[in-house]
C-alpha positions as CSV (number, residue, x, y, z in Angstrom):
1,X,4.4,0.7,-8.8
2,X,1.8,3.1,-7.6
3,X,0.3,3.4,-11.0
4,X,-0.1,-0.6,-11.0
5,X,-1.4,-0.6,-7.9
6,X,-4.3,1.8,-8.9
7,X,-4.9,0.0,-11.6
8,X,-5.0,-3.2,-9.6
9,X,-2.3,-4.9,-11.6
10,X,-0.8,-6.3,-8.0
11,X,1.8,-8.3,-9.9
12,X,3.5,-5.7,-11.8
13,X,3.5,-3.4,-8.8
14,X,5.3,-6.1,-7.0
15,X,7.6,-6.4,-9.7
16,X,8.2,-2.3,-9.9
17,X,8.6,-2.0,-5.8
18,X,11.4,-4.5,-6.1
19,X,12.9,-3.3,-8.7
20,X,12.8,-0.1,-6.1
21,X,13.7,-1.9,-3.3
22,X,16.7,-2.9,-5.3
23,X,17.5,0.8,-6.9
24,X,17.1,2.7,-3.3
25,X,17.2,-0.2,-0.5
26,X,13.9,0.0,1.7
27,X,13.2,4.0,2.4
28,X,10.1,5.2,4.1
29,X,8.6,5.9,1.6
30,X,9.6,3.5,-0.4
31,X,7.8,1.0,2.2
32,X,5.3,3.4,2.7
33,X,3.8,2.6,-0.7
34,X,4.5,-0.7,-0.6
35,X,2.2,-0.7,2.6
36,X,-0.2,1.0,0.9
37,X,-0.5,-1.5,-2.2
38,X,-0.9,-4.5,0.7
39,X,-4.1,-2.5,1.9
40,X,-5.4,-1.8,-1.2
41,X,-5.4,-5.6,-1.5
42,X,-6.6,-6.5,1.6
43,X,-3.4,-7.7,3.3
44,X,-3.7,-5.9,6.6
45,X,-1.2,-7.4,9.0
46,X,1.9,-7.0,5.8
47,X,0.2,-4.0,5.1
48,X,0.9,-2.7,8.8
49,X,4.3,-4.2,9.2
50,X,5.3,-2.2,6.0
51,X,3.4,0.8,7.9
52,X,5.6,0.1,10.7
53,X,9.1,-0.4,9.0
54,X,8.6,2.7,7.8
55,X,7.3,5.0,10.7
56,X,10.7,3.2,12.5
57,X,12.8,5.0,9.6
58,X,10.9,8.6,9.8
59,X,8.4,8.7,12.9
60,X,7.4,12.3,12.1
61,X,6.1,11.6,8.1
62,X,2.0,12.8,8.4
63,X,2.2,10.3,5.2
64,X,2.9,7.1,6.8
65,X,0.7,8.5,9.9
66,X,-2.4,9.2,7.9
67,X,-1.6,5.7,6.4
68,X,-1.6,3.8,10.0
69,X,-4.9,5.8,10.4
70,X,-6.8,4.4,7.6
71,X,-5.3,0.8,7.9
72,X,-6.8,1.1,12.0
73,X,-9.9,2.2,10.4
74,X,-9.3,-0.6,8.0
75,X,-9.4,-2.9,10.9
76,X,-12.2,-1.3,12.6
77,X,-14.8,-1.7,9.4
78,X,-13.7,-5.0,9.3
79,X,-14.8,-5.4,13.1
80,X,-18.2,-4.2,12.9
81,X,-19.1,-5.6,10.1
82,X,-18.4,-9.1,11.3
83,X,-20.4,-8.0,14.3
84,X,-23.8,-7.5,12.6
């Protein structure tokens, strides 16, 4: 899923993270990744629900931490850019 999602092929990652999902259930890191792939498309809010689903399942990953980091910085690009 990762691999589509750097490729931007959204809709094959989808299919590969559900096929996960399915596999494993919804692990951190699982949703992790899948929070990632929602940023890289601009989906913010699923993107920090993900975030968030997953820091609930293992609060002390620097992973999903450094993830929430970029998605608030996400959030603050978006901010001052609409500003100017």
């Amino acid at each position: 899923a990762a691999s589509y999602d750097r490729l931007a092929r959204f809709e094959l990652a989808d299919r590969a993270y559900a096929a996960a999902v399915h596999l494993g259930g919804e692990t951190p890191a699982t949703l992790n990744n899948l929070g990632y792939s929602y940023m890289l498309r601009g989906d913010l809010k699923a993107a920090r629900a993900k975030f968030m689903k997953a820091l609930a399942g293992d609060p002390d990953n620097p992973k999903i931490v450094n993830n929430l980091r970029l998605l608030n910085a996400s959030y603050q690009y978006i901010a001052r850019s609409v500003d100017r």
